[in-house]
C-alpha positions as CSV (number, residue, x, y, z in Angstrom):
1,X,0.0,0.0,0.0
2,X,2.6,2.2,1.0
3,X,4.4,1.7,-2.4
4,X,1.3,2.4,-4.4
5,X,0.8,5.9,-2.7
6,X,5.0,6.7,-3.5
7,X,4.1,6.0,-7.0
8,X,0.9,7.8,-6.8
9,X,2.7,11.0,-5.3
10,X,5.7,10.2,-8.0
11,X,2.9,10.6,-11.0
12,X,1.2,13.5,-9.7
13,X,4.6,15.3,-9.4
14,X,5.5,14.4,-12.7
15,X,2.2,16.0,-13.9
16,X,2.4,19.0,-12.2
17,X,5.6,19.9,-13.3
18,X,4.8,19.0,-17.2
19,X,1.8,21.0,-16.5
20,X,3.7,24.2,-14.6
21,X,6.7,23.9,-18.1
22,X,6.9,26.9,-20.3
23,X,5.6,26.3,-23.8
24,X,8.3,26.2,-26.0
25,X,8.1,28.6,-28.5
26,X,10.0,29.6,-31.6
27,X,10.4,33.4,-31.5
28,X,11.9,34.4,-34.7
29,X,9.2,32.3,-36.3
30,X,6.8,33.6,-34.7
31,X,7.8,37.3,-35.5
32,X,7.8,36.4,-39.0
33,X,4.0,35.6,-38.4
34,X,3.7,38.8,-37.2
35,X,5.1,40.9,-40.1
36,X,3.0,38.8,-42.4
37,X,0.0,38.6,-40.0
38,X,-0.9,42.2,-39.6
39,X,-0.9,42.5,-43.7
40,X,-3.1,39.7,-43.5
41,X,-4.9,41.2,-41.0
42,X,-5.1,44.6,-42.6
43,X,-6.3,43.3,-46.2
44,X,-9.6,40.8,-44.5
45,X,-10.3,43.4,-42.0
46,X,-10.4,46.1,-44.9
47,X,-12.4,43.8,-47.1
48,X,-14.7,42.8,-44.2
49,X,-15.5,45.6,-42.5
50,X,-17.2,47.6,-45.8
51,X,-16.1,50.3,-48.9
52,X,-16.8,53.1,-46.6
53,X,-14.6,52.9,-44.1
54,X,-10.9,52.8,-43.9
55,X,-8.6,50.4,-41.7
56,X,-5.6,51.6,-40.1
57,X,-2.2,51.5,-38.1
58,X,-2.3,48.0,-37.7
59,X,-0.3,46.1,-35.9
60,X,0.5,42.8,-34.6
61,X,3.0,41.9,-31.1
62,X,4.0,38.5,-29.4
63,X,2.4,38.2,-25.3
64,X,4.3,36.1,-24.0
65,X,2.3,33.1,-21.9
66,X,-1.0,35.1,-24.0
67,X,-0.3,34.5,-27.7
68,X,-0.9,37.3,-30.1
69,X,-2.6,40.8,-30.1
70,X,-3.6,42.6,-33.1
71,X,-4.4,46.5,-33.0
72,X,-5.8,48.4,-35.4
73,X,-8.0,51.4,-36.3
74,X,-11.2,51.7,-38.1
75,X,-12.3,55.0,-39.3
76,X,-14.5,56.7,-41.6
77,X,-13.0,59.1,-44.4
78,X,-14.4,62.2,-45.1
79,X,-13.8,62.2,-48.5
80,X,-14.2,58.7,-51.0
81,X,-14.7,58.4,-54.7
82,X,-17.4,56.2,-55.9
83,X,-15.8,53.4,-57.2
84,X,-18.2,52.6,-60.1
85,X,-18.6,56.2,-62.0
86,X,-15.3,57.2,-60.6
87,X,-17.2,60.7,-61.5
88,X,-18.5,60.7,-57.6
89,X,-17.0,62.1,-54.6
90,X,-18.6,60.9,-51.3
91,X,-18.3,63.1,-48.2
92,X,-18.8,61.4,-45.0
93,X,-22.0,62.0,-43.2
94,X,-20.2,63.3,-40.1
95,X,-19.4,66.5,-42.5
96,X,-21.4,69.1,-41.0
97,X,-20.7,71.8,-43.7
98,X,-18.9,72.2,-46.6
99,X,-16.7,74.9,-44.4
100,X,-15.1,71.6,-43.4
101,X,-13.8,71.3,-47.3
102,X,-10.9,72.6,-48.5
103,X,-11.5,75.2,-51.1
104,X,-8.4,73.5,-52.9
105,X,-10.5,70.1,-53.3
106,X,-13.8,71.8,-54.6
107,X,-11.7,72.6,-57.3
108,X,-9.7,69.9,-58.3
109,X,-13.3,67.9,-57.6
110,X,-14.4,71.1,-60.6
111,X,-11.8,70.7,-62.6
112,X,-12.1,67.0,-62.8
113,X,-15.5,67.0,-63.5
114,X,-16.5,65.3,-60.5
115,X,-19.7,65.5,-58.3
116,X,-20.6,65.2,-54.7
117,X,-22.8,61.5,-54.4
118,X,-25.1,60.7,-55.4
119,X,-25.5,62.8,-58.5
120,X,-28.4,65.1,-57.8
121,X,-27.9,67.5,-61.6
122,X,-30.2,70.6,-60.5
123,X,-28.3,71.0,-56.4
124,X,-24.8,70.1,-57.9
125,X,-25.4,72.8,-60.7
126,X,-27.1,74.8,-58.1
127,X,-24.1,74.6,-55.8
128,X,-21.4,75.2,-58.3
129,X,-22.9,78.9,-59.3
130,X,-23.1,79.4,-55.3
131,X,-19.3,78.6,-55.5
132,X,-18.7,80.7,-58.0
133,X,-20.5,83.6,-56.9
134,X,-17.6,83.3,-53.9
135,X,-14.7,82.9,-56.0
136,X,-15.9,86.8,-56.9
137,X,-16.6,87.9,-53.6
138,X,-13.3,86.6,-52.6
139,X,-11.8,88.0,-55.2
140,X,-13.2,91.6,-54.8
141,X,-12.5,91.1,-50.8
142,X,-8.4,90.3,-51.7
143,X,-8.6,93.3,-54.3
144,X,-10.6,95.8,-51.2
145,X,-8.0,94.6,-48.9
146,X,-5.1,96.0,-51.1
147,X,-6.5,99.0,-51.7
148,X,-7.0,99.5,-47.8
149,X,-3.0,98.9,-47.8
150,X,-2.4,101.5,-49.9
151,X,-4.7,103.9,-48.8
152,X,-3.2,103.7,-45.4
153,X,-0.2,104.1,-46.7
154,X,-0.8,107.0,-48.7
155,X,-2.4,108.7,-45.4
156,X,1.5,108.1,-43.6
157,X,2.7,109.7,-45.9
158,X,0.3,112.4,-46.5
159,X,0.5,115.7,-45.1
160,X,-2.4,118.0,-45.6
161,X,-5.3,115.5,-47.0
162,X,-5.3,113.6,-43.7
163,X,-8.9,113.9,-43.5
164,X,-9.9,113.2,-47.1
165,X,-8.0,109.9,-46.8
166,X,-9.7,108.8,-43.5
167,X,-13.3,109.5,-45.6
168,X,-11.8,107.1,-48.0
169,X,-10.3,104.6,-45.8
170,X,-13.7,105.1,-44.1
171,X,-15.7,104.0,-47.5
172,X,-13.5,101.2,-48.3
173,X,-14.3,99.4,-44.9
174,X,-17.9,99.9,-45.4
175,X,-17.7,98.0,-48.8
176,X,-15.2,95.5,-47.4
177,X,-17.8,94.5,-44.4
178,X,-20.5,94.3,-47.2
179,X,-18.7,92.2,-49.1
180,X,-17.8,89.7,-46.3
181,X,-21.6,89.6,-45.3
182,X,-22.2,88.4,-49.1
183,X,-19.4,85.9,-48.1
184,X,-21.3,84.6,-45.1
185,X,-24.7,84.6,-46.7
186,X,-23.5,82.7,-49.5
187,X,-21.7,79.8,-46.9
188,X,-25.1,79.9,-45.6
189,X,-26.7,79.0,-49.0
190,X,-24.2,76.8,-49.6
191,X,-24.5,74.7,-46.2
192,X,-28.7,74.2,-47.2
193,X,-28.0,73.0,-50.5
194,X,-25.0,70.5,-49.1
195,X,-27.7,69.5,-46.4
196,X,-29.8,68.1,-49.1
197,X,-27.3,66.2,-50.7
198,X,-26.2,64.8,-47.4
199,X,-29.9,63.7,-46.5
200,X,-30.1,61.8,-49.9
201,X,-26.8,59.8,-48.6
202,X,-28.5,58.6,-45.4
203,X,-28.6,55.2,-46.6
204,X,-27.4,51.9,-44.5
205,X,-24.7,51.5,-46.9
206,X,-23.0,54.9,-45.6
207,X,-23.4,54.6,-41.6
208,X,-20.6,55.1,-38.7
209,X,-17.3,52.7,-38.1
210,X,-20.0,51.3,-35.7
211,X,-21.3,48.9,-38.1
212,X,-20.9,44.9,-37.7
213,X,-17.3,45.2,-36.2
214,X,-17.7,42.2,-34.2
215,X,-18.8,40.0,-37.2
216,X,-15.7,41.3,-39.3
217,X,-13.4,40.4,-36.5
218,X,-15.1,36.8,-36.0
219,X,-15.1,36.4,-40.1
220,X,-11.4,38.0,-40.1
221,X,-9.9,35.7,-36.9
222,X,-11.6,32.3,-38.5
223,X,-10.2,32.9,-41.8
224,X,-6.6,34.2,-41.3
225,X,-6.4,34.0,-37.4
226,X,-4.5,30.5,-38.2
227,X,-1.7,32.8,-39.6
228,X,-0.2,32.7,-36.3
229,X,0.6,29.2,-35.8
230,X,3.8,28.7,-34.4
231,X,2.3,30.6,-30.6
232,X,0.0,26.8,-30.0
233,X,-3.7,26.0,-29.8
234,X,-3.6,26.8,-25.6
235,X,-2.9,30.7,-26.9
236,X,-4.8,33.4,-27.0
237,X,-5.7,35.7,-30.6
238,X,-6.1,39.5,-29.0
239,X,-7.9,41.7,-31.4
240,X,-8.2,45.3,-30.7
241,X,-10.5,47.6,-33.1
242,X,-10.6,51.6,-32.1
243,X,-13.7,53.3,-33.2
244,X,-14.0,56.6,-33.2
245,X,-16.8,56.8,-30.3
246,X,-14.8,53.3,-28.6
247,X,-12.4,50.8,-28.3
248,X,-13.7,47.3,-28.8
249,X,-11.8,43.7,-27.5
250,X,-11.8,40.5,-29.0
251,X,-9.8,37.0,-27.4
252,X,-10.2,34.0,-28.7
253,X,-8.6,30.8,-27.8
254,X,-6.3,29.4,-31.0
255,X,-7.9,25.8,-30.3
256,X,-11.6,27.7,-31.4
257,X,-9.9,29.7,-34.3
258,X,-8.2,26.6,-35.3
259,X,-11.9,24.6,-35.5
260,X,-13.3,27.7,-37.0
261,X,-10.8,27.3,-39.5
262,X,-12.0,23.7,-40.4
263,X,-15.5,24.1,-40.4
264,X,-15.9,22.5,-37.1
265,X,-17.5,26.0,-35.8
266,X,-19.3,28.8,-37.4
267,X,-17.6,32.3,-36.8
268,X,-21.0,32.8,-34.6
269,X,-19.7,30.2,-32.4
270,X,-16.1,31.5,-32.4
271,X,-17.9,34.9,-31.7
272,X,-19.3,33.4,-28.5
273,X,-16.8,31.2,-27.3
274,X,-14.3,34.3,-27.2
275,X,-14.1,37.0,-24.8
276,X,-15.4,40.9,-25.7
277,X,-15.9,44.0,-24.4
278,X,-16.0,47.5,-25.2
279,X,-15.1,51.1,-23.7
């Protein structure tokens, strides 16, 4: 009896010291998997996650006694051109007013003959006179402003006429606030027409970075997550996606991403056998 409790005690030790071992893992091998999992990880997630948006600054490091964690950012552009007519420039919904556009790129968009999606004829005609009515008030402003240099100038250096120039100064300022009221009342104009063109773009297909980001992880983390195979199925795959309202984490055990990968699970199941949260 007293020799089957040594040998007992002698088995037990030998399992809990195979069980306490470090996993042996090959680290150059694995940072190869990282350098080629984050462009994995960049292209699915990009494909995944929609036309509209735009994944970014990803990245991919080694936890040790964790497995892998993959960061990235998921963001919505302000500016995208339709990638059918390649004629059609679409402005984020979170663009509150064309103030927020460069002059610079409402004219190249001119120049190139391109529109603001989706192609509305009679507000896009509508809203290239209103633009051009400010090229003019912005020219006559730059043209008021010069003359306002010179005349004070000329006043410095006058001597008798003081008080003639000042009348003058005095009427150029007058014509100079008039003009940048005409400025204003034309952004104004401007800002009601773009409002209607941003109403007609209020579809599903053109919501927030919100959208279905835990599906695209699950869908990205079945198909590629296998990438990193060298860290072992015991591991952990560590997704982080920042959103521009949050931060959302994914972990998923390699043995799940590994069935996933299969067929043996659906990435429904891999969604729920994994760990989330958001903040």
């Amino acid at each position: 009896m007293n020799m089957l409790k040594l040998l007992s005690a002698a088995i037990a030790l030998v399992l809990a010291c195979a069980a306490s071992a470090k996993p042996v893992v090959d680290i150059p091998e694995v940072l190869q998997e990282l350098e080629i999992g984050k462009d994995v990880f960049r292209s699915a997630m990009s494909h995944a996650i929609g036309s509209h948006l735009r994944v970014t600054g990803v990245d991919a490091e080694f936890l040790p006694q964790q497995g892998v964690l993959v960061t990235m950012s998921v963001v919505q552009p302000w500016i995208d051109v339709d990638q059918f007519t390649e004629r059609s420039i679409d402005l984020s919904t979170e663009v509150e007013s064309l103030h927020d556009v460069p002059d610079l790129v409402y004219e190249i968009m001119t120049e190139l003959n391109m529109a603001i999606a989706p192609y509305d004829p009679e507000l896009l005609e509508e809203l290239r006179e209103l633009r051009e009515e400010q090229k003019v008030v912005r020219s006559a402003q730059r043209a008021l402003r010069s003359q306002l240099r010179e005349a004070r100038r000329a006043k410095n250096r006058a001597e008798d006429d003081a008080a003639e120039m000042d009348e003058h100064i005095s009427e150029l300022e007058v014509e100079l606030d008039t003009l940048v009221d005409d400025y204003e009342t034309l952004n104004g104009d401007i800002d009601a027409v773009y409002a209607q063109l941003q109403e007609r773009r209020r579809t599903p297909g053109h919501q927030s970075a919100a959208m279905n980001v835990d599906q695209a992880v699950a869908d990205t983390a079945c198909n590629y997550g296998d990438s990193f195979k060298s860290i072992g199925a015991q591991q952990y795959l560590n997704v982080t996606v920042r959103l521009k309202e949050s931060t959302n984490y994914y972990a998923f055990k390699m043995e799940n991403v590994y069935a996933c990968r299969r067929g043996d699970i659906t990435t429904d199941q891999l969604l729920d056998s994994g760990w989330q949260y958001q903040r």
